[in-house]
C-alpha beads as a LAMMPS data file, in Angstrom:
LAMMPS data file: protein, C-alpha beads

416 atoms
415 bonds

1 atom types
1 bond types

-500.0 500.0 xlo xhi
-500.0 500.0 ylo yhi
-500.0 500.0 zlo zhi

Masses

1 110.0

Atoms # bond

1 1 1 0.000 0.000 0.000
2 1 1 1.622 3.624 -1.149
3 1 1 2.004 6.011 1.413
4 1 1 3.736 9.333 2.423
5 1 1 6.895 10.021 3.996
6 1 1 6.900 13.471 5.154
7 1 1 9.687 15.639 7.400
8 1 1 7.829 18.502 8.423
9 1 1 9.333 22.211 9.030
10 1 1 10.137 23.348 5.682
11 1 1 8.571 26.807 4.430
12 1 1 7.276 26.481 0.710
13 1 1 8.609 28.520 -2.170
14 1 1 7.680 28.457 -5.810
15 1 1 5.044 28.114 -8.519
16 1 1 1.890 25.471 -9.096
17 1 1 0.009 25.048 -12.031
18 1 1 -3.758 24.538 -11.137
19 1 1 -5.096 21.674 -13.252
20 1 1 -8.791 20.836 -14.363
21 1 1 -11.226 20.819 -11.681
22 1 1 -12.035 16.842 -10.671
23 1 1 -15.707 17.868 -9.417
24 1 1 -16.292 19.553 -13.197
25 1 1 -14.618 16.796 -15.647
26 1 1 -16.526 13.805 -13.680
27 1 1 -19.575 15.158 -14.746
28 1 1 -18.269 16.430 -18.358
29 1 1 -17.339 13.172 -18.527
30 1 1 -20.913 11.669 -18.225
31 1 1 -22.239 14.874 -20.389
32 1 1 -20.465 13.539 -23.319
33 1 1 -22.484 10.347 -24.205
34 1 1 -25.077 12.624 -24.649
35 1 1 -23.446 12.832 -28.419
36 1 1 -22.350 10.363 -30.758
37 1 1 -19.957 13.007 -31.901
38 1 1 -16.282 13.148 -30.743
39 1 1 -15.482 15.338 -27.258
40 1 1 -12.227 16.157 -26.283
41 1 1 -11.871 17.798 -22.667
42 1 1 -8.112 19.599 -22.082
43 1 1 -6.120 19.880 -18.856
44 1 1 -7.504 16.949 -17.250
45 1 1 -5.564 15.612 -14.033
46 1 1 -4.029 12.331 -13.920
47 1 1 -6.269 11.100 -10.788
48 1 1 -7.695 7.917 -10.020
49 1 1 -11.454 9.405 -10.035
50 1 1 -10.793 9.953 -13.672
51 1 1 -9.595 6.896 -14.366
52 1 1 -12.893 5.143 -12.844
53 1 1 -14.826 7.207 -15.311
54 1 1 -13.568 7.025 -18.445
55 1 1 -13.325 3.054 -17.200
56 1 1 -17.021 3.267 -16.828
57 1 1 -17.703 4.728 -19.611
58 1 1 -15.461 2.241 -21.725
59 1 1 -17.642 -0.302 -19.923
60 1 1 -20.582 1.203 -21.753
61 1 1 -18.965 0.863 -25.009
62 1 1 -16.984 4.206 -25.556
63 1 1 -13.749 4.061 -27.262
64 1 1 -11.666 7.039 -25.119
65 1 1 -7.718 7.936 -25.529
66 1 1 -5.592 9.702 -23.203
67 1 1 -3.206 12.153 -24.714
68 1 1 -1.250 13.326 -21.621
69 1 1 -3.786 15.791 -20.274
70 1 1 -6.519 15.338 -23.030
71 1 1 -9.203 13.347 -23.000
72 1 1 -10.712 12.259 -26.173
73 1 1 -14.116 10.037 -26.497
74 1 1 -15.845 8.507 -28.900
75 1 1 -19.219 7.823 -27.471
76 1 1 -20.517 6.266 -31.367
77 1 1 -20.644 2.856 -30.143
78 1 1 -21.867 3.662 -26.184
79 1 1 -24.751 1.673 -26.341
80 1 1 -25.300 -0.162 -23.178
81 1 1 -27.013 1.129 -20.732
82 1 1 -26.376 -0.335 -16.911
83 1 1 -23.385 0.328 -14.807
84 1 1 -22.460 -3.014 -12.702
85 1 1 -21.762 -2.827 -8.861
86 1 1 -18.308 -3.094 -9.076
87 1 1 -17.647 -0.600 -11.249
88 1 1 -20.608 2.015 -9.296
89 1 1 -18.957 1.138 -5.725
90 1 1 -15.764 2.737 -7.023
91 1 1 -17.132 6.514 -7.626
92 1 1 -19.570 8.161 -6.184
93 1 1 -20.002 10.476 -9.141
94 1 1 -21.102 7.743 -10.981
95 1 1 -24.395 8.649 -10.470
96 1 1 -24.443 11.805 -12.923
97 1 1 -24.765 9.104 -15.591
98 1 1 -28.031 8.196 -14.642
99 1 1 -29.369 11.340 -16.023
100 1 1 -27.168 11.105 -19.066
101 1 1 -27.797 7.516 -19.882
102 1 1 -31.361 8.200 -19.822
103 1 1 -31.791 11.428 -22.175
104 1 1 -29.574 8.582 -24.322
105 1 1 -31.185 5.275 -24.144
106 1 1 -34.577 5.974 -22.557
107 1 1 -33.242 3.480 -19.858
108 1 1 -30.279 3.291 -17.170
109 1 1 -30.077 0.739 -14.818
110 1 1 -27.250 2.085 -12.052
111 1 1 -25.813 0.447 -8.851
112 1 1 -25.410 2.627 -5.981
113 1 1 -22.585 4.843 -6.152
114 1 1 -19.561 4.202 -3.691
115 1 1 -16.429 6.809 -2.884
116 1 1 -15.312 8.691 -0.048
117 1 1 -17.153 8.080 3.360
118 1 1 -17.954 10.965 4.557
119 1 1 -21.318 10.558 5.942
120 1 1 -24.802 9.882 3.710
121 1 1 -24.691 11.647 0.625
122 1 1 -28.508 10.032 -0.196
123 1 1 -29.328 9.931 -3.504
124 1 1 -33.403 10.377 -2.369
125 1 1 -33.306 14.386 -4.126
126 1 1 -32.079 12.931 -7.680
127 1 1 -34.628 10.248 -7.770
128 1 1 -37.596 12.342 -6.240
129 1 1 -36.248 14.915 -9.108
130 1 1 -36.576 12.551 -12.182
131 1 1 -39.762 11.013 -10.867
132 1 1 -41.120 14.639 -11.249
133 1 1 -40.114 14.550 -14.917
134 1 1 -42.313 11.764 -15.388
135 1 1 -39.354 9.348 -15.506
136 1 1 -40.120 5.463 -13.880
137 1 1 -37.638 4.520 -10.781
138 1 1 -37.193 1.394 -8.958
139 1 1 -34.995 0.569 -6.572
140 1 1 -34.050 -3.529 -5.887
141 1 1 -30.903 -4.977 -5.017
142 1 1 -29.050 -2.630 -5.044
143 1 1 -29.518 -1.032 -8.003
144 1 1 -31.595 1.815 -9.695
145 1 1 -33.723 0.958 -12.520
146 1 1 -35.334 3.948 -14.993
147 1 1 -37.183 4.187 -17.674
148 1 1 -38.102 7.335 -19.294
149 1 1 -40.650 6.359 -22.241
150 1 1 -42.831 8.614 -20.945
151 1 1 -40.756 11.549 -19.774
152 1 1 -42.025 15.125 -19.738
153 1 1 -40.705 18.433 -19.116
154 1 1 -41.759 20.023 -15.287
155 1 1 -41.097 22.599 -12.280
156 1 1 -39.296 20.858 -10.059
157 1 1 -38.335 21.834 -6.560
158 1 1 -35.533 20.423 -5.308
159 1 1 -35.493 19.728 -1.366
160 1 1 -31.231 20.587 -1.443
161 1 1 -29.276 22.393 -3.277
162 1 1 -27.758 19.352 -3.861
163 1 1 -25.238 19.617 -6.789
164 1 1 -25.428 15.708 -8.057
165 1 1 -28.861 15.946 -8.499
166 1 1 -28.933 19.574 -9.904
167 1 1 -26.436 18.099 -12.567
168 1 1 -28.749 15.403 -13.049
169 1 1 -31.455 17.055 -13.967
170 1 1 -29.769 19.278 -16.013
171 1 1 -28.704 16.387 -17.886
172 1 1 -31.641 14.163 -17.668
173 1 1 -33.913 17.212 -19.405
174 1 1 -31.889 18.035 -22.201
175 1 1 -33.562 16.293 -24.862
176 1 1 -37.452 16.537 -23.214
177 1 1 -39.190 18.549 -25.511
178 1 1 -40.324 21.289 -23.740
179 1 1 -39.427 23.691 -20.513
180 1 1 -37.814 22.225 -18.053
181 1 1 -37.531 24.823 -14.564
182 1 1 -34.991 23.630 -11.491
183 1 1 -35.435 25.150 -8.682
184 1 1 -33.088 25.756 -4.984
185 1 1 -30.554 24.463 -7.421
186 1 1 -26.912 24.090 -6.522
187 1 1 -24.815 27.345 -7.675
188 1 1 -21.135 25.612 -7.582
189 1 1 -18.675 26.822 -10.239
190 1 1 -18.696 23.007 -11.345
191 1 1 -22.689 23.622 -12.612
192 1 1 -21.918 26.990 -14.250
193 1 1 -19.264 24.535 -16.355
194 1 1 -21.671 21.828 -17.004
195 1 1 -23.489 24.747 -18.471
196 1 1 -21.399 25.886 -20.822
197 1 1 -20.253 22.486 -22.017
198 1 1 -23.804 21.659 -22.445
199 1 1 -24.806 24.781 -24.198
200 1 1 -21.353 24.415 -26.634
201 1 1 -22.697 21.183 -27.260
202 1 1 -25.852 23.063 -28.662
203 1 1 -28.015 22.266 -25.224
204 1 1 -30.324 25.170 -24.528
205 1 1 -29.922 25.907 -20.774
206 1 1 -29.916 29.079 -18.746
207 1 1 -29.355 30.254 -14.815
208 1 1 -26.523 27.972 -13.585
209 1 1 -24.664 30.015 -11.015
210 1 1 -28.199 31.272 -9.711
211 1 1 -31.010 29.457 -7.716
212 1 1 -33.358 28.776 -10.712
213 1 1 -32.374 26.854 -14.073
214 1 1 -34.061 26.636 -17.576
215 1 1 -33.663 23.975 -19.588
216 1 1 -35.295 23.939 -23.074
217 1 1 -35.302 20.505 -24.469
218 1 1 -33.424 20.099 -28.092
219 1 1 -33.380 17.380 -30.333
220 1 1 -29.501 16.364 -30.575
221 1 1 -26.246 17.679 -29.334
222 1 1 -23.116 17.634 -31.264
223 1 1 -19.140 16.803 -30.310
224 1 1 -16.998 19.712 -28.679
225 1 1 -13.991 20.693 -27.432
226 1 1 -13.628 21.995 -24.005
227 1 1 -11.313 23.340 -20.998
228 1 1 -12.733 22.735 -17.500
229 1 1 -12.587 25.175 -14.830
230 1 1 -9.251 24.838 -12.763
231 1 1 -9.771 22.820 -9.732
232 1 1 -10.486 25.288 -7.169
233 1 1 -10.118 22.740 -3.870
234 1 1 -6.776 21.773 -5.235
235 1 1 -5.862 25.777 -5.314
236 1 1 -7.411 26.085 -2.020
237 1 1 -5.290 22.818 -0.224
238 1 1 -2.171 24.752 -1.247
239 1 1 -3.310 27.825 -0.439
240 1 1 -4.035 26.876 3.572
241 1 1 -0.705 24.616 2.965
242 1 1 1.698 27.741 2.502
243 1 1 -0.082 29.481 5.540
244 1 1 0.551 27.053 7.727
245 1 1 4.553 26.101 6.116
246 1 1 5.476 30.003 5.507
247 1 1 6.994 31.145 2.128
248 1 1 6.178 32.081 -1.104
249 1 1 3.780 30.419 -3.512
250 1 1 2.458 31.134 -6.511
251 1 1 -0.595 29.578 -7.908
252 1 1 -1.347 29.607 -11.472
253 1 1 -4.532 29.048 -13.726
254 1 1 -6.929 29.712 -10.680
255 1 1 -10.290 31.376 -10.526
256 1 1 -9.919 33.537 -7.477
257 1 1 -13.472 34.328 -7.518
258 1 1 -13.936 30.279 -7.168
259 1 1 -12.504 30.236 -3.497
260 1 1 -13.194 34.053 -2.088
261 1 1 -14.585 32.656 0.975
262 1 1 -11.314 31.487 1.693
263 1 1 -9.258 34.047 0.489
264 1 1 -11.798 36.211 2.983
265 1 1 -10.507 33.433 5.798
266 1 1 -6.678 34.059 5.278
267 1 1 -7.275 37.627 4.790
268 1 1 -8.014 37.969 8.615
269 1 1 -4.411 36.115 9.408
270 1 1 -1.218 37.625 8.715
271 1 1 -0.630 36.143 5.247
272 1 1 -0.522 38.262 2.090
273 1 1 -2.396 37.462 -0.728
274 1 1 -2.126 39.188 -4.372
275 1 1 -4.708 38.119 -7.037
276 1 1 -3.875 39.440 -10.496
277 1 1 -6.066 37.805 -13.197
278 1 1 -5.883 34.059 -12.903
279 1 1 -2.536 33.828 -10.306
280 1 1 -2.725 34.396 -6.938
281 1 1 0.228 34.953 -5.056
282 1 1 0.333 34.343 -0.941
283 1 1 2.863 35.049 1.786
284 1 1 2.684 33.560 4.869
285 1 1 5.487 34.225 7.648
286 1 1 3.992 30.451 9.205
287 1 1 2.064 30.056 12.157
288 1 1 -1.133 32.225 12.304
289 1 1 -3.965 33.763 14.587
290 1 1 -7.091 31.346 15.096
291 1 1 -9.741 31.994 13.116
292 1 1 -12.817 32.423 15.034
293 1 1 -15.211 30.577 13.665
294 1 1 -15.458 28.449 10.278
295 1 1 -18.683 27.267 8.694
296 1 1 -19.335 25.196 6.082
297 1 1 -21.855 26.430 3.551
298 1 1 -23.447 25.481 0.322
299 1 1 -21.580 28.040 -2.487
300 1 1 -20.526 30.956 -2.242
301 1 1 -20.356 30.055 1.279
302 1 1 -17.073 28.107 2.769
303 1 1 -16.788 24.475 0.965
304 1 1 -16.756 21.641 2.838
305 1 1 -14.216 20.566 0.333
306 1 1 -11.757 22.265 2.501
307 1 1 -13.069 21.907 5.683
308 1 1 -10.475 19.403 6.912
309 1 1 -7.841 21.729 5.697
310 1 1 -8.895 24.665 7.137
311 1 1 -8.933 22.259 10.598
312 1 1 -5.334 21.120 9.924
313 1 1 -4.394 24.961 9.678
314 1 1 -6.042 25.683 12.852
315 1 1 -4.447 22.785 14.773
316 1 1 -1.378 25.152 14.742
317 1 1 -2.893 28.633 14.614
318 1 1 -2.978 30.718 18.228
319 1 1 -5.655 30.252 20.169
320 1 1 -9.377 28.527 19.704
321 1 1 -11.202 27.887 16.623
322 1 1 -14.817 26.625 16.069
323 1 1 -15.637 24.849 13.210
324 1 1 -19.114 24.622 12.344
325 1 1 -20.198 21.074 9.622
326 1 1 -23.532 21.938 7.899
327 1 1 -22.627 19.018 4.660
328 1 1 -21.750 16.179 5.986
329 1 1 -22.290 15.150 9.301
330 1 1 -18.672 12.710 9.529
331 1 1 -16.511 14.665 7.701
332 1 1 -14.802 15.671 11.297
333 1 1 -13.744 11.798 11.253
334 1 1 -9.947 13.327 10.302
335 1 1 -10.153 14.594 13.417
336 1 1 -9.026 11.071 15.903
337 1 1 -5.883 11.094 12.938
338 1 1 -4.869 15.115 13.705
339 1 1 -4.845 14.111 17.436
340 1 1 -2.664 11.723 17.123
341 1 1 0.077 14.321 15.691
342 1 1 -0.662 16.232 19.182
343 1 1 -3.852 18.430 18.154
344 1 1 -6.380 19.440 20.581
345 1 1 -9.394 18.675 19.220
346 1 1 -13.001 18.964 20.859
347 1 1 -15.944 17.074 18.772
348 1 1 -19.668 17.343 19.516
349 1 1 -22.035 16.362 16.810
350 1 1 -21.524 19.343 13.685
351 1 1 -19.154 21.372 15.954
352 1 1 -15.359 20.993 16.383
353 1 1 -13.073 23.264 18.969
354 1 1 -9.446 23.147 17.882
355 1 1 -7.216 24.741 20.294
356 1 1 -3.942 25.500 18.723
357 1 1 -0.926 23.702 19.803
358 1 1 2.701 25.120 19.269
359 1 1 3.582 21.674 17.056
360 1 1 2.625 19.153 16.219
361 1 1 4.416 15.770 16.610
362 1 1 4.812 13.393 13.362
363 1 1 3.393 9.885 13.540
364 1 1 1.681 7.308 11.473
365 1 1 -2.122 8.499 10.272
366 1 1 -4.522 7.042 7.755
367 1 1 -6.013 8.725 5.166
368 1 1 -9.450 7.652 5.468
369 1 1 -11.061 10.409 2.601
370 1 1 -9.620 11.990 -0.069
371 1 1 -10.317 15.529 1.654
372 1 1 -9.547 14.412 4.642
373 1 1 -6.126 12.486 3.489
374 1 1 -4.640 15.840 2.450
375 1 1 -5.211 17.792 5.370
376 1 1 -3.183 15.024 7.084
377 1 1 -0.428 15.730 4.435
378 1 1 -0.585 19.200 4.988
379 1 1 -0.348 18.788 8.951
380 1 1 2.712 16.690 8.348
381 1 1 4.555 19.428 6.691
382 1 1 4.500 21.544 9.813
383 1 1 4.774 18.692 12.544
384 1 1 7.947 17.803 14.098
385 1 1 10.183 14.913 13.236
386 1 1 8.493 12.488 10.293
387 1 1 4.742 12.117 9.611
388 1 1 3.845 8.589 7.720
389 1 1 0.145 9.130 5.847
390 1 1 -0.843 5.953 4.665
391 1 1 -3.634 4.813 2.059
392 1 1 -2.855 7.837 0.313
393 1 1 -5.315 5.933 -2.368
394 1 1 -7.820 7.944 -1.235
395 1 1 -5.982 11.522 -1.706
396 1 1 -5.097 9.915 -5.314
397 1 1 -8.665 10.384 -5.931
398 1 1 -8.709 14.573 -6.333
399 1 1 -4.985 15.076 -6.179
400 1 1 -2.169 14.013 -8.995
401 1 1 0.234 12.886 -6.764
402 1 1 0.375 15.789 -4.059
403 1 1 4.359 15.038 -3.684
404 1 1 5.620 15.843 -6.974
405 1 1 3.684 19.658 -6.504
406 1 1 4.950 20.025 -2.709
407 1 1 8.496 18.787 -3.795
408 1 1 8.301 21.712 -6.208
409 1 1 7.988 23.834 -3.786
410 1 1 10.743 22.595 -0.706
411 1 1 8.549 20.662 1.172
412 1 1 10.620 17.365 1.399
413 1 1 8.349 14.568 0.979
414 1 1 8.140 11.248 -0.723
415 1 1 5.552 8.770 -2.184
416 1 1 6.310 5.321 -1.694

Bonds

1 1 1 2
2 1 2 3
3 1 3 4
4 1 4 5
5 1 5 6
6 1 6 7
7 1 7 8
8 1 8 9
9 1 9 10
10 1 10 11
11 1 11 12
12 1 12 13
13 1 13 14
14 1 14 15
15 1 15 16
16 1 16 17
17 1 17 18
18 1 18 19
19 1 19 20
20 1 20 21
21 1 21 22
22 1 22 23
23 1 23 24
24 1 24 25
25 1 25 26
26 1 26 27
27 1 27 28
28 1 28 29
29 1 29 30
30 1 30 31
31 1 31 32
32 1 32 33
33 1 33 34
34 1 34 35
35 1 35 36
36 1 36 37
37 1 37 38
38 1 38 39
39 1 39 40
40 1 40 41
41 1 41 42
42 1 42 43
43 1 43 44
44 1 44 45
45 1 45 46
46 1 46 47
47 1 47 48
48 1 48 49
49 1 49 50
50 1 50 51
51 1 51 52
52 1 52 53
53 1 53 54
54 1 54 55
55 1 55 56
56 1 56 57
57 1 57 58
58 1 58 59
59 1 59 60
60 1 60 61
61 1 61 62
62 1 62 63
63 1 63 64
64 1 64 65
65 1 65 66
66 1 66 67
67 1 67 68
68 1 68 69
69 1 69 70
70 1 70 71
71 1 71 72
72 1 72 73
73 1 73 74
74 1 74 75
75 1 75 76
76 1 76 77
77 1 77 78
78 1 78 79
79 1 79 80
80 1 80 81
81 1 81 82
82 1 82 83
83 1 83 84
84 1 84 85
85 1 85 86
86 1 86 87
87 1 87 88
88 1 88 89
89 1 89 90
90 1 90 91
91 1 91 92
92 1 92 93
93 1 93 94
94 1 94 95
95 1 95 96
96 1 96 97
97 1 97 98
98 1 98 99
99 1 99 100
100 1 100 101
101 1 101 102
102 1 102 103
103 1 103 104
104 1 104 105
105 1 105 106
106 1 106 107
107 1 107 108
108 1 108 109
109 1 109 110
110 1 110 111
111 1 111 112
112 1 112 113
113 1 113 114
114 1 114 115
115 1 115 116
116 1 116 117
117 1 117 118
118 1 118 119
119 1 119 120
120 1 120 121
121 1 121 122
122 1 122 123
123 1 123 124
124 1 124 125
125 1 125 126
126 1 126 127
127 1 127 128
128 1 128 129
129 1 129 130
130 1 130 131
131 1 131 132
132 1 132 133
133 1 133 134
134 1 134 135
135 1 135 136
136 1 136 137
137 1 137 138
138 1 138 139
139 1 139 140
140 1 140 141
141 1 141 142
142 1 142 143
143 1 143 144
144 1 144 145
145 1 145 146
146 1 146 147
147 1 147 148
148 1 148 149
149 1 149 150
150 1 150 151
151 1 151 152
152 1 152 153
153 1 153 154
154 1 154 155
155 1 155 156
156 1 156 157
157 1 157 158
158 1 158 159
159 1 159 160
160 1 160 161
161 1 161 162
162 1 162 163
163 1 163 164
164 1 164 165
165 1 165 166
166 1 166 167
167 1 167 168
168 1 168 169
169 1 169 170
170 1 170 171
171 1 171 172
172 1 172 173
173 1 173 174
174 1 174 175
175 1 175 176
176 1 176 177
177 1 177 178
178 1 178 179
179 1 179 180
180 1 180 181
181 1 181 182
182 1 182 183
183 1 183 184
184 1 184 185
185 1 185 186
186 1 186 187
187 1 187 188
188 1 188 189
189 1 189 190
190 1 190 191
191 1 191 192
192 1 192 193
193 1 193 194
194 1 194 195
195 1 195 196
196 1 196 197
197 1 197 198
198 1 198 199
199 1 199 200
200 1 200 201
201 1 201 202
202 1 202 203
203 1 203 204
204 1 204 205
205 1 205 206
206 1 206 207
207 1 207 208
208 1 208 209
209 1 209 210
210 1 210 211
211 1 211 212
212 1 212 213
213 1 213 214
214 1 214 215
215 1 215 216
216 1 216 217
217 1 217 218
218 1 218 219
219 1 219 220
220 1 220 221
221 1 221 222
222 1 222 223
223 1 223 224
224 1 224 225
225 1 225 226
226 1 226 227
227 1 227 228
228 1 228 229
229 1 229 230
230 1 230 231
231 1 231 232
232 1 232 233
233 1 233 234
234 1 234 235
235 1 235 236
236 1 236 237
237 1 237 238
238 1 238 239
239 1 239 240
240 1 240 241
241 1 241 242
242 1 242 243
243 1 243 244
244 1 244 245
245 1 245 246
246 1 246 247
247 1 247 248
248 1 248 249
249 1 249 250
250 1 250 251
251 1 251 252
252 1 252 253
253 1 253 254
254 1 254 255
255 1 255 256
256 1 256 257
257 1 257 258
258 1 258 259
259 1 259 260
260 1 260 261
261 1 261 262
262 1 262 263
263 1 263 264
264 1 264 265
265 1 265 266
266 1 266 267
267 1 267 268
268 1 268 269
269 1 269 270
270 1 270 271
271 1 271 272
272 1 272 273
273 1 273 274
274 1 274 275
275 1 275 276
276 1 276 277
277 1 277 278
278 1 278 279
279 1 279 280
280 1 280 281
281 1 281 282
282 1 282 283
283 1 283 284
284 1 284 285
285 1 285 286
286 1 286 287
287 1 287 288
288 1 288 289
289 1 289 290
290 1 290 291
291 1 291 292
292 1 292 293
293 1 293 294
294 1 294 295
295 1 295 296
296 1 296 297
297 1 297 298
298 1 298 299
299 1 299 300
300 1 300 301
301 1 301 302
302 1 302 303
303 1 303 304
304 1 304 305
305 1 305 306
306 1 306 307
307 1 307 308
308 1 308 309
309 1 309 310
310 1 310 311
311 1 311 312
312 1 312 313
313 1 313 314
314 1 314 315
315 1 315 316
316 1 316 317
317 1 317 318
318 1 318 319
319 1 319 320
320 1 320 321
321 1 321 322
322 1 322 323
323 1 323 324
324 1 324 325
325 1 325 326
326 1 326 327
327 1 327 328
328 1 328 329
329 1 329 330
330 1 330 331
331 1 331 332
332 1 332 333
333 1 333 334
334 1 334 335
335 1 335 336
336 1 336 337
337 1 337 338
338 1 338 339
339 1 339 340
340 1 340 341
341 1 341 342
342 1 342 343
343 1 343 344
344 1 344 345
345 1 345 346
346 1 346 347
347 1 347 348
348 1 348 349
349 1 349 350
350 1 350 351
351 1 351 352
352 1 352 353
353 1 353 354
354 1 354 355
355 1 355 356
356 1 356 357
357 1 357 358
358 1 358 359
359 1 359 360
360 1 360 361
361 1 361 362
362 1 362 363
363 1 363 364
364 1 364 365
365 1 365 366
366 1 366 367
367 1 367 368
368 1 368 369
369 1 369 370
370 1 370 371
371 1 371 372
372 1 372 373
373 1 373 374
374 1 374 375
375 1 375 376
376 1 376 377
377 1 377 378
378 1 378 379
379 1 379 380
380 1 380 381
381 1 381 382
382 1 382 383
383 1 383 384
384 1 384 385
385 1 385 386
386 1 386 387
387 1 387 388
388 1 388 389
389 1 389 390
390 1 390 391
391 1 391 392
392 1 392 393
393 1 393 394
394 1 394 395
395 1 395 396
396 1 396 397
397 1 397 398
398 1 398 399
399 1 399 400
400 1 400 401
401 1 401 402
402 1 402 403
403 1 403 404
404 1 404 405
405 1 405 406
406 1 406 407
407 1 407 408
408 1 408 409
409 1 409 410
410 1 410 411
411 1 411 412
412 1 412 413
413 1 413 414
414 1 414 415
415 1 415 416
């Protein structure tokens, strides 16, 4: 099993590239058999969330090459329409197919989705969604079978503004002749790029980014080329990681608009960040002032995405933080691995209390999330003496190989 070895106390100096966001090119991914055109997607990460797409998809019957960071599919021949368990229990983002497959083949027949555990993520809002679009859903044994002979265009209200099943829709409607109106959808970045890849595609959809989408149903989409957003968690991880090392790092190919609720957090520390078009530039001097309070919150509002991050940070900050989970109700589970390193930690129910230690100590940790498994990477860098993380499988999920960017930039750290 492939793990980190990490030396902490090394301040961070250099230059990142921001890649292709992982939470946009899943579902881009599942967008394209919506054409039996050709769709190439550029500046796609080499992660292993990727890989359990496209191997999905190839189980379908799509004929996809990989040309470094490229992706190029050839969704001509896609013609089957059920994704088996063992495939499904892989990613949870499988799911966005179901909408896809359906505008497709009238029929999907989808196992339940696996991936990080992190508390229930249930899918209850995309199949009370589709069922108000007049598609047939049954659930047995595990799987989810639809058919939508008989599917019709609809207001629907979502309960969440969940973003799977705001994608879903969005997919599931695009051929249902007719208006189709989402409402309390998700406003992520991510949906605002499903958007336009739909719409370059020749969809007809309007709103993403706002609380109500339009989607008026077309009869065919066509093959495009396309650039995801950059991956704005990614940016953020080594954003909090230079805060907490010290140094100078520049990020590059970022949307700064994409993570202003954190660049509000570190704004109240002592760091120094510069935005100037799609860089950002921070200085950190190393250990900061505890935030006061940190609360998750559906976008614009602080991702959970970096939630375990932002705890890692605070593990070493002066003074008492309080972080508040509204997502997902164990995503504080990193927590028991942090305190092993030495950090004082307080957990009741949605609420963490970190008091700030002066170091942390390395140790051995498991990675038991992909989020998670990077904030123990980042709390390595700054703990004393070495920090093993094991089943870094789980960070290789989101993150193409965190140790060749943090090597980069001084930290001194090795995969194995």
């Amino acid at each position: 099993m492939k793990e980190y070895i990490i030396n902490g106390g090394q301040a961070l100096d250099g230059t990142v590239e921001i890649r292709g966001a992982k939470n946009s090119i899943l579902p881009l991914l599942a967008g394209s058999i919506l054409t039996d055109e050709i769709t190439v997607l550029h500046n796609c990460p080499n992660i292993s969330d990727v890989d359990s797409m496209i191997k999905i998809l190839e189980g379908l019957g799509s004929k996809i090459i990989r040309n470094s960071r490229d992706i190029v599919i050839d969704n001509s021949m896609a013609n089957k329409w059920e994704i088996p368990a063992h495939l499904a229990k892989e990613l949870r983002s499988s799911i966005f197919l179901l909408g896809s497959l359906l505008s497709r083949n009238k029929k999907a027949k989808v196992a339940y989705p696996g991936g990080c555990d992190i508390g229930l993520r249930p899918i209850d809002i995309h199949i009370a969604g589709l069922r108000e679009l007049g598609i047939e859903i049954q659930e047995q044994g595990g799987y989810i079978y639809c058919n939508c002979q008989n599917a019709k265009s609809a207001d629907v209200v979502l309960d969440l503004p969940s973003v799977g099943a705001t994608e879903n829709l969005m997919m599931s409607s695009v051929f249902i002749k007719g208006r189709t109106v989402i409402r309390n959808c998700a406003k992520e970045p991510e949906i605002v790029d499903l958007q336009k890849f739909l719409n370059a595609m020749g969809a007809k959809i309007r709103g993403a980014g706002t609380s109500v989408i339009v989607v008026e149903g077309v009869d065919k989409l066509h093959g495009v080329e396309y650039t995801p957003i950059p991956d704005r968690i990614v940016a953020g991880t080594y954003l909090i990681a230079t805060a907490m090392c010290g140094g100078n790092v520049e990020l590059t190919n970022v949307n700064p608009e994409h993570i202003s609720s954190l660049i509000s957090k570190l704004s109240k520390t002592t760091c120094k960040v510069h935005i100037k078009n799609d860089r950002i530039l921070i200085k950190s001097k190393g250990r900061q002032k505890s935030l006061d309070c940190i609360e998750t919150m559906y976008y614009p509002g602080f991702p959970t995405d970096l939630q375990s991050q932002i705890m890692a940070m605070q593990t070493v900050s002066r003074g008492t933080s309080v972080i508040v989970e509204n997502i997902f109700e164990t995503r504080f589970k990193t927590a028991g691995e942090l305190k092993r390193l030495g950090a004082d930690i307080t957990i009741k129910g949605r609420v963490a209390v970190v008091k700030g230690v002066k170091e942390l100590i390395g140790g051995e940790v498991h990675a038991s999330d992909l989020r998670g498994g990077a904030s123990l990477v980042l709390a390595g860098l700054v703990a004393g003496g070495q920090t093993v993380v094991k089943d870094i499988y789980h960070i290789d999920r989101g993150y193409e190989d965190m140790s060749v960017d943090l090597l980069k930039l001084g930290a001194n750290i090795k995969r194995t």
